[in-house]
VEXROGU-341359 format. One line per 4 residues: number of its first residue (from 1); their letters; for each residue x, y, z of C-alpha. Coordinates in pm, 1 decimal. Example, Ala and Ser with C-alpha at 12.3 -4.5 7.8 and 13.67 -1.06 7.14 Angstrom:
1	as	1230.0/-450.0/780.0 | 1367.0/-106.0/714.0
This chain:
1	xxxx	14624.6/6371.2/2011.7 | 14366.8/6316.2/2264.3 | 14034.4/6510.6/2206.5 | 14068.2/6777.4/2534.3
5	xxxx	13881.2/6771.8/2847.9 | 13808.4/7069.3/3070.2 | 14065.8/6975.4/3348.7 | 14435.3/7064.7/3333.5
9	xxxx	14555.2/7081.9/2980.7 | 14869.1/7128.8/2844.4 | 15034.4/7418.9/2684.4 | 15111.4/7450.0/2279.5
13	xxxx	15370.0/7568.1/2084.8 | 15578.5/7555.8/1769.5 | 15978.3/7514.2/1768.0 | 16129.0/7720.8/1448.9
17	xxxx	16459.5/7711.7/1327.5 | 16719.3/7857.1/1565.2 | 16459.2/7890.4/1876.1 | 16561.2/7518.8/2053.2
21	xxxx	16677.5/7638.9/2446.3 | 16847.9/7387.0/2652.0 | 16726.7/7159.0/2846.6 | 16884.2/6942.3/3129.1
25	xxxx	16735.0/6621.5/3006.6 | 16640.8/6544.1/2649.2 | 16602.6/6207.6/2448.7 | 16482.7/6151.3/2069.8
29	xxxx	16287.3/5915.4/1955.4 | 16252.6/5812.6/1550.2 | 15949.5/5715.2/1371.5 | 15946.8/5416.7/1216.6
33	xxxx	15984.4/5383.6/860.4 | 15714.1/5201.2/682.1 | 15928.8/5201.8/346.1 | 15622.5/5042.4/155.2
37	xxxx	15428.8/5359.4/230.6 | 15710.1/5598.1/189.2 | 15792.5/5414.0/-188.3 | 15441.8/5460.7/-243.4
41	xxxx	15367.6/5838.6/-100.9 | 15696.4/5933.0/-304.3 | 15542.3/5753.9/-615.4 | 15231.2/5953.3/-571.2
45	xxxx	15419.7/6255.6/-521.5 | 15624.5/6271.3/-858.6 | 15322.6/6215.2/-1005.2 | 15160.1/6497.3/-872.7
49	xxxx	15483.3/6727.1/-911.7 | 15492.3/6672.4/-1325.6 | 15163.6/6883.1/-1385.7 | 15290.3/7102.8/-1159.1
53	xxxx	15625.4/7194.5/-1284.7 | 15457.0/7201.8/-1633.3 | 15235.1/7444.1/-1540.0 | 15476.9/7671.6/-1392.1
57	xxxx	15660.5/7687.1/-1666.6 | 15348.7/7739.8/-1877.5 | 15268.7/8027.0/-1642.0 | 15607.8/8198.2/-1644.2
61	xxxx	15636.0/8169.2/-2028.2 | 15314.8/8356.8/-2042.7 | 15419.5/8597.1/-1752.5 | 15720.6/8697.0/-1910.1
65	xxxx	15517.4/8749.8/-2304.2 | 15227.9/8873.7/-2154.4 | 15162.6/9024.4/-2541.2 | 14791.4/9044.4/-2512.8
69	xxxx	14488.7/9022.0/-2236.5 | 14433.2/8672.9/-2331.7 | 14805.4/8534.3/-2212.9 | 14780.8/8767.8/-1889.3
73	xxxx	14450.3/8625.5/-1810.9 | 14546.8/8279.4/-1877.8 | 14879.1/8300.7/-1735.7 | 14652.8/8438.9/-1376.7
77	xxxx	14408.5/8134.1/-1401.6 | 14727.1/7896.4/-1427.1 | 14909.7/8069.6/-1162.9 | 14557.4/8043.3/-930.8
81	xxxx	14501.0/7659.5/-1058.0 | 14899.7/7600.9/-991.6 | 14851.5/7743.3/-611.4 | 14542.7/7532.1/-513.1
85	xxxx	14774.0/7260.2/-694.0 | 15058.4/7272.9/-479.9 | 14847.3/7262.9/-150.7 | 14830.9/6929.1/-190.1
89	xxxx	15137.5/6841.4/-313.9 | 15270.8/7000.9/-13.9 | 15088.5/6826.6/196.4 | 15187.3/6459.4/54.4
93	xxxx	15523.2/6628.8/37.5 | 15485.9/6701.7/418.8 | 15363.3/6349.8/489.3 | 15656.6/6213.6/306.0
97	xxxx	15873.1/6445.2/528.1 | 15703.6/6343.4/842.5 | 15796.5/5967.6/762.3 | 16109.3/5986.5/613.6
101	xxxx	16247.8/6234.2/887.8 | 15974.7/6239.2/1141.8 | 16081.9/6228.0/1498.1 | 15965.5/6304.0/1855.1
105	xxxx	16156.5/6438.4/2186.5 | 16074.0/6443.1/2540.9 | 16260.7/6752.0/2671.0 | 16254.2/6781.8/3059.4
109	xxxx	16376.7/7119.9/3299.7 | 16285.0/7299.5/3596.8 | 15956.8/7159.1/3659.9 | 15840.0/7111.4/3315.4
113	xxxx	15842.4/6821.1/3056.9 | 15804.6/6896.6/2681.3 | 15649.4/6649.1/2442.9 | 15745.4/6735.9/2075.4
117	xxxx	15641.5/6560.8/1713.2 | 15836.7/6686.4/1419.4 | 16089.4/6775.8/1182.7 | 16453.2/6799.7/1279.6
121	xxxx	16414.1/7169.7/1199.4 | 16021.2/7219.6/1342.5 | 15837.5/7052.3/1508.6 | 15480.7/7106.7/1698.6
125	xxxx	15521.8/7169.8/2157.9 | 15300.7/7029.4/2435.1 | 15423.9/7205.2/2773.3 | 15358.7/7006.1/3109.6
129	xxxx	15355.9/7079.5/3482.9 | 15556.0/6805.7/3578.5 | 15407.2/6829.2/3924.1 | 15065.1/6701.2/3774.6
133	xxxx	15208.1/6393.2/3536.7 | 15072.0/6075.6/3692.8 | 15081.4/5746.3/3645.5 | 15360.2/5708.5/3419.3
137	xxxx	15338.5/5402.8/3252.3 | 15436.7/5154.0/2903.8 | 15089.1/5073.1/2706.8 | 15080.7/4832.5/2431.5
141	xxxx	14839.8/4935.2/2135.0 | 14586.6/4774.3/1938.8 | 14638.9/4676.2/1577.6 | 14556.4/4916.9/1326.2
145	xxxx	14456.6/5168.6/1641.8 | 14540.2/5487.8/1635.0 | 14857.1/5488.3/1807.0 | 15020.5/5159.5/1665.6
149	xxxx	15301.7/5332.1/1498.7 | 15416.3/5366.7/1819.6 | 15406.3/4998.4/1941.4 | 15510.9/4993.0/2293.1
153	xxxx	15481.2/5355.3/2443.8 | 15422.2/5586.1/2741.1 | 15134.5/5702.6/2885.8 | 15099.0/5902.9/3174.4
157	xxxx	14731.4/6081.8/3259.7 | 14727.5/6514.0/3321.1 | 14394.2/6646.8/3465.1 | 14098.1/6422.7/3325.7
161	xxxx	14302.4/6318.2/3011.2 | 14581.8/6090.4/2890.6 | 14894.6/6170.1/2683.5 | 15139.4/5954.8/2538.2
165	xxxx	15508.0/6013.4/2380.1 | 15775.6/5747.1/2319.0 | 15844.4/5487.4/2011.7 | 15908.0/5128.7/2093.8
169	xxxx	15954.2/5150.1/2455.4 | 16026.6/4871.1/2692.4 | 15978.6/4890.0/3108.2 | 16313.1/4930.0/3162.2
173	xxxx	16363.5/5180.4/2902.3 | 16072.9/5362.4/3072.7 | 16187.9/5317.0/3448.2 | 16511.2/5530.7/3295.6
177	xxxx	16315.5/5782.0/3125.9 | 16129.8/5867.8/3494.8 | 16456.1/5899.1/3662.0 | 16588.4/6131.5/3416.5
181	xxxx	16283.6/6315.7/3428.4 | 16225.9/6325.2/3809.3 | 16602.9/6457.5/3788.3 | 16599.0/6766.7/3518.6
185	xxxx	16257.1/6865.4/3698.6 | 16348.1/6805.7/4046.1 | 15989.2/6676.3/4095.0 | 15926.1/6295.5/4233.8
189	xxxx	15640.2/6193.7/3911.9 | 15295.1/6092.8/4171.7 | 15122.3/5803.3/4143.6 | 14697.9/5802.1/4196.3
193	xxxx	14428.6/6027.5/4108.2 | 14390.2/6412.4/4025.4 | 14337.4/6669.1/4268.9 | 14006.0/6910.7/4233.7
197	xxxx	14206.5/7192.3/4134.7 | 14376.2/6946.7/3828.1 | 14014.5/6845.4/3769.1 | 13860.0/7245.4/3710.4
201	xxxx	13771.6/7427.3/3436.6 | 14098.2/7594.2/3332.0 | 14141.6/7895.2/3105.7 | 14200.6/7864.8/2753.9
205	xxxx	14576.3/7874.4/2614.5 | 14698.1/8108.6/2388.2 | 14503.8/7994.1/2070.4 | 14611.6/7750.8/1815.1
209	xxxx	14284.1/7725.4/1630.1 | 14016.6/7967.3/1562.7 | 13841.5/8133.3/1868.2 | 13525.0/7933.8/1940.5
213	xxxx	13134.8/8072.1/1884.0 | 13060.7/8369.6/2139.7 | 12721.3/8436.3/2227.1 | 12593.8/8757.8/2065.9
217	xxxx	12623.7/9064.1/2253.5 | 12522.0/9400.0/2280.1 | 12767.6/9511.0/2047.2 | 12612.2/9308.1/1757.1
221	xxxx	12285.9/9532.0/1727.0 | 12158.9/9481.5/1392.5 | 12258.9/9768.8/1173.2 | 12047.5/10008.3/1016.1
225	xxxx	12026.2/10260.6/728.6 | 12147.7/10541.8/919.7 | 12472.7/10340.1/1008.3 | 12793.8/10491.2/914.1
229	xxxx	12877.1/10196.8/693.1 | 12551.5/10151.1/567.6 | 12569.8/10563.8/478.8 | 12925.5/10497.4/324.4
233	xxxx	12791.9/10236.7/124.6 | 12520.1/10434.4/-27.8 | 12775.4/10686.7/-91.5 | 13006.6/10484.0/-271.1
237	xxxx	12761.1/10346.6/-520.2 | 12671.5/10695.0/-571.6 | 13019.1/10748.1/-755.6 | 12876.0/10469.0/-1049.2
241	xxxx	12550.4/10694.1/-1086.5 | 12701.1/11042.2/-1184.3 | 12960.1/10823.7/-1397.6 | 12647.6/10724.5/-1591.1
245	xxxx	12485.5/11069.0/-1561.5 | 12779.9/11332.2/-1636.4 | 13049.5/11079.7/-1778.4 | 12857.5/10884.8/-2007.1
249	xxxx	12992.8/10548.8/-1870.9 | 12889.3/10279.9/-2080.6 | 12764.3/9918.6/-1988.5 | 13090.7/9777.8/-2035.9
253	xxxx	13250.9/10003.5/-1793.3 | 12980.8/9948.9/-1512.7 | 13045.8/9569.2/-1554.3 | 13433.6/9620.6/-1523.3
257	xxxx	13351.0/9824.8/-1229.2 | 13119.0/9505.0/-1063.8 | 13411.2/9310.7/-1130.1 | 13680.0/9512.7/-994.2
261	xxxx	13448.5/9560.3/-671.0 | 13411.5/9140.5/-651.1 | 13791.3/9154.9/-616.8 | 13777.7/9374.6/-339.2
265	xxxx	13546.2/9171.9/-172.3 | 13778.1/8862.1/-243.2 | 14017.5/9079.2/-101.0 | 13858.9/9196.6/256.3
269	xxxx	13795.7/8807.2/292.4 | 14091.5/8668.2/279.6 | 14179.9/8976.1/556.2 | 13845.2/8797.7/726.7
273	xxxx	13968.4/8441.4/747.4 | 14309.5/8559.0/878.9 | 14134.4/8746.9/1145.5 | 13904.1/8438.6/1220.5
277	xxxx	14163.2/8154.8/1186.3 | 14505.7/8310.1/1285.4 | 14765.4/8043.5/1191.3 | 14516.4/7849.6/1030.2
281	xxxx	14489.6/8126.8/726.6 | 14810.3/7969.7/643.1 | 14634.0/7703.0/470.9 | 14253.5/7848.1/392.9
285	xxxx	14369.7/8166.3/228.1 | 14612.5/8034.1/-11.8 | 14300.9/7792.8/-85.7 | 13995.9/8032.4/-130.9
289	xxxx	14263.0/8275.8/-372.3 | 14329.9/7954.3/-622.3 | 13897.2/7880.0/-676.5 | 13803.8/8234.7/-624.7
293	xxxx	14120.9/8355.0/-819.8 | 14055.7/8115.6/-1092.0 | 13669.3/8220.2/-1095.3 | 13756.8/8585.9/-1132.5
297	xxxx	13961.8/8524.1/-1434.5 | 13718.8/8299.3/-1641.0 | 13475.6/8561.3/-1527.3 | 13692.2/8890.3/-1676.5
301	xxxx	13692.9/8668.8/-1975.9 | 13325.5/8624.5/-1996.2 | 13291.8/9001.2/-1936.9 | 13539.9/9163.0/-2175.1
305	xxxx	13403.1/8896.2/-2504.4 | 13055.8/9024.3/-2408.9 | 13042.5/9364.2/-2277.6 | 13392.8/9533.5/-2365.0
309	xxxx	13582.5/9380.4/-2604.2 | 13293.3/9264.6/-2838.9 | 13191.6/8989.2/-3022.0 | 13422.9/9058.9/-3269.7
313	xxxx	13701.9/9170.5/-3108.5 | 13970.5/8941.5/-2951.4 | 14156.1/8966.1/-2630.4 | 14446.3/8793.1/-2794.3
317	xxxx	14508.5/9118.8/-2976.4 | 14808.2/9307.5/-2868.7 | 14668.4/9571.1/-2773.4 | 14376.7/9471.6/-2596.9
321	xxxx	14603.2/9481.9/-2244.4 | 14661.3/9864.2/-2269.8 | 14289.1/9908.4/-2370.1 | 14163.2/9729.8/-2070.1
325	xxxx	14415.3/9952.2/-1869.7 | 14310.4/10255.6/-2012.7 | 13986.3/10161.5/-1887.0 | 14091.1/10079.8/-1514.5
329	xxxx	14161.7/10459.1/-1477.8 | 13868.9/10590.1/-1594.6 | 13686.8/10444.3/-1335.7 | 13965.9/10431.6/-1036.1
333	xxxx	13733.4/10733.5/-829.9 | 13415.8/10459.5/-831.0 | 13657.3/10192.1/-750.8 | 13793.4/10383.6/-488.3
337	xxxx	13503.1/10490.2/-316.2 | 13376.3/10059.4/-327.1 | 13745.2/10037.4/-191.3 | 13703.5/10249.9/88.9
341	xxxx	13293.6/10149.7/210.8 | 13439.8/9785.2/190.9 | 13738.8/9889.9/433.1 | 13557.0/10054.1/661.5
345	xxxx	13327.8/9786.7/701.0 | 13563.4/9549.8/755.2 | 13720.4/9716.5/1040.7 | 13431.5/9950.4/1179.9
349	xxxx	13233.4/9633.9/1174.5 | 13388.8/9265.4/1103.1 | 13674.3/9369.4/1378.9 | 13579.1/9687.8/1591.9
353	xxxx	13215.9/9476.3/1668.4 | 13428.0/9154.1/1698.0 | 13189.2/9004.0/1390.3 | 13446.7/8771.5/1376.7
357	xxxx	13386.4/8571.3/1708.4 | 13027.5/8425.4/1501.7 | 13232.9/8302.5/1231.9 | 13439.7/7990.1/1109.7
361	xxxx	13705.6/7982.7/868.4 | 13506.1/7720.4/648.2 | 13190.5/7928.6/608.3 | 13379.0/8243.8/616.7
365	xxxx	13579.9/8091.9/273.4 | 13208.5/8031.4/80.7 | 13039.1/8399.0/176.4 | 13156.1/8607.3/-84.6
369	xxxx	12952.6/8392.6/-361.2 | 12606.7/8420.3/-290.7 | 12669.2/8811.3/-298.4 | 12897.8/8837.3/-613.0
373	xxxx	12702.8/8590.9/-783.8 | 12361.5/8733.8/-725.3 | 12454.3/9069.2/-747.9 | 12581.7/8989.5/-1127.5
377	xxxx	12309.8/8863.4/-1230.5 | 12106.7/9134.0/-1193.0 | 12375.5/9366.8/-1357.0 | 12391.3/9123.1/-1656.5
381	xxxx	12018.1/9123.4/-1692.7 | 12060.5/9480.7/-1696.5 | 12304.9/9511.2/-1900.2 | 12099.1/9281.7/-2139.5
385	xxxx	11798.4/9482.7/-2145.4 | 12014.8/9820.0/-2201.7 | 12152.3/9701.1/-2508.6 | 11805.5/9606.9/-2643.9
389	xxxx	11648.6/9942.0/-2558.6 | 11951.9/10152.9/-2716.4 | 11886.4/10413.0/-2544.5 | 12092.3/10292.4/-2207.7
393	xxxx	12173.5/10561.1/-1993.7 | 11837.5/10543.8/-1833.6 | 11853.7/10211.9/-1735.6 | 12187.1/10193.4/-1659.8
397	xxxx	12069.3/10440.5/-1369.1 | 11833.8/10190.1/-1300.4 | 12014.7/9903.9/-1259.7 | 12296.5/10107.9/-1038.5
401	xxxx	11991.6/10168.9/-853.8 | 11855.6/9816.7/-813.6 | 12259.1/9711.9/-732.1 | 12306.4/9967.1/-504.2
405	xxxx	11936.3/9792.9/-321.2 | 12042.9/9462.7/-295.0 | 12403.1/9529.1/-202.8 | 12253.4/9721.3/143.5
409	xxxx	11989.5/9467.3/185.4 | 12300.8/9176.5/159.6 | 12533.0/9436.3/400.1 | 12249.3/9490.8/629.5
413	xxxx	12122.9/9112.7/639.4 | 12534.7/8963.2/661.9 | 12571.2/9254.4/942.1 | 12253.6/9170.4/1148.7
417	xxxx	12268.1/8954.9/1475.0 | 12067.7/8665.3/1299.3 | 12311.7/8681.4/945.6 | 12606.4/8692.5/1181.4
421	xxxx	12469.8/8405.1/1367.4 | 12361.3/8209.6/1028.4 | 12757.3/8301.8/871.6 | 12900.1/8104.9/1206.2
């Protein structure tokens, strides 16, 4: 597909199963099989499948036992690793599709020609004004260009750029195709250059890809302390403080807490990148859940051996699973109330100030890090000097305090014109 000029462009669409309408003129074209690539791609592709179904099975085994915290928390890393897995097996598998199946139709009614590359049962749309096709004509590629799996094709230019569609085409062929064409549209296909209007700036179509890079506006003041999310956020780590104070939380249950909170962040940005990327979140979410899934469970791991299971205690015991639960609700209020500041700012601020217009989907994917991993750092050299002191609840308090400091510093900075400018 041509890279897009800022004249006339076509429209874009996707055909599902069962949404085809009729069309007074329509003619298929197949891709050619290269059968040493497709033996080769399919080669490549059972290899790839064996891990996969072995892991799967590994997974639901240990889904279906799930007889201690170890097995759940291996059976979630599998099921994480098997997801980022099968992204690319489904996109070999997709390839392999594409030439095994792959075909493209020129669809042609009431003023309007349709260009379409697919599946028999999807297939990706380009919409033209038939009125502003010119120059219809066969092209013969290059070797090893970028279009020589066509070999002889159409081309016909549209505004400032050129388009092509057809598969081993002759000038005869072609001469057909135009007639047929000129007849479904009832519009004679011009010869010569574009007119000023084809030529303009045109608005953009209904989005396919992420919205582009806005400059900053009013609405992207810098936030401050006295900000309602900012406020909330203070709020929230407040709950952690009196659990220390009145509950006698221990470290272990602040560091389960940390955790549970880095989910929630995982959480809000996947929510992010579907905002950002639309359609494209069909293949950048499922990808940041398998690392960042997979890097949550080795870190509850680290966690429980260390601060709440014990040196000595393993989470292969059977009942380590309902101990761990038990836990979970003794701190659901603080959990909660990280829940709710992290909601809020997702849709007081990411959405309601249209954050999401300075960001990509690729930098979007690598934010949460940086915070999560910083932020448990600091806990853990808390949580290291607590346990050397004895007495902890003091600076317990004090590292809820220092937390609570760098989390508003990272919301304030990630929320300011210049971090939302840095994050796109």
């Amino acid at each position: 597909m041509p890279l897009l000029g800022k004249g006339l462009r076509p429209g874009f669409g996707v055909r599902l199963p069962g949404s085809s309408k009729p069309h007074l003129y329509s003619e298929t074209f197949t891709v050619r099989r290269h059968w040493g690539a497709i033996g080769a791609l399919a080669v490549f592709n059972i290899i790839f499948a064996i891990p996969a179904v072995l892991t799967f099975q590994e997974a639901s085994d240990l889904w279906q036992q799930r007889d201690g915290l170890f097995s759940v928390i291996t059976a979630l890393f599998l099921t994480f690793w098997l997801v980022g897995w099968s992204l690319g097996l489904l996109t070999m598998t997709a390839i392999l599709m594409v030439l095994l199946f792959g075909r493209e139709q020129i669809s042609a009614s009431h003023g309007e020609l349709t260009v379409e590359l697919g599946l028999p049962f999807i297939g990706l749309l380009m919409r033209y004004d038939a009125a502003s096709i010119r120059n219809l004509r066969i092209q013969v590629p290059e070797k090893n260009s970028g279009t020589s799996w066509r070999g002889s094709h159409a081309v016909f230019d549209y505004g400032d750029d050129t388009f092509e569609f057809g598969i081993d085409l002759a000038e005869e062929g072609l001469q057909k195709i135009a007639e047929r064409i000129e007849t479904a549209t009832g519009i004679r296909l011009r010869r010569g250059e574009a007119r000023a209007e084809e030529l303009a700036p045109q608005p953009d179509p209904e989005p396919v890809a992420p919205p582009q890079r806005l400059a900053p506006t009013a609405s992207l003041e810098p936030l401050s302390l006295a900000s309602p999310s900012s406020l909330l956020l203070i709020a929230a780590n407040i709950v952690p403080l009196a659990g220390a104070v009145l509950w006698n939380w221990d470290l272990g249950l602040l560091m389960l807490l940390y955790w549970a909170e880095s989910a929630v962040i995982g959480l809000f940005n996947v929510c992010k990148m579907v905002v950002i990327g639309k359609w494209l979140a069909l293949g950048a979410a499922p990808f940041f859940l398998a690392h960042f899934g997979g890097f949550m469970a080795i870190h509850f791991l680290f966690i429980y051996t260390l601060f709440l299971g014990g040196m000595n205690e393993s989470p292969a015991a059977p009942d380590s699973l309902q101990q761990v639960t038990a836990l979970f609700l003794d701190i659901w209020p603080a959990l909660l109330a990280l829940f709710i500041s992290h909601g809020f700012s997702f849709f007081h601020n990411f959405v309601g100030r249209e954050e999401y217009r300075q960001r990509t989907v690729r930098t979007q994917m690598t934010e949460p890090y940086s915070r999560i991993i910083f932020m448990h750092m600091v806990i853990i050299f808390g949580g290291a000097l607590s346990m050397m002191l004895g007495d902890i609840t003091p600076v317990l308090m004090g590292v809820i305090v220092l937390k609570t400091g760098i989390d508003l510093r990272a919301h304030l900075k990630q929320h300011s014109e210049e971090g939302a400018d840095k994050a796109g």
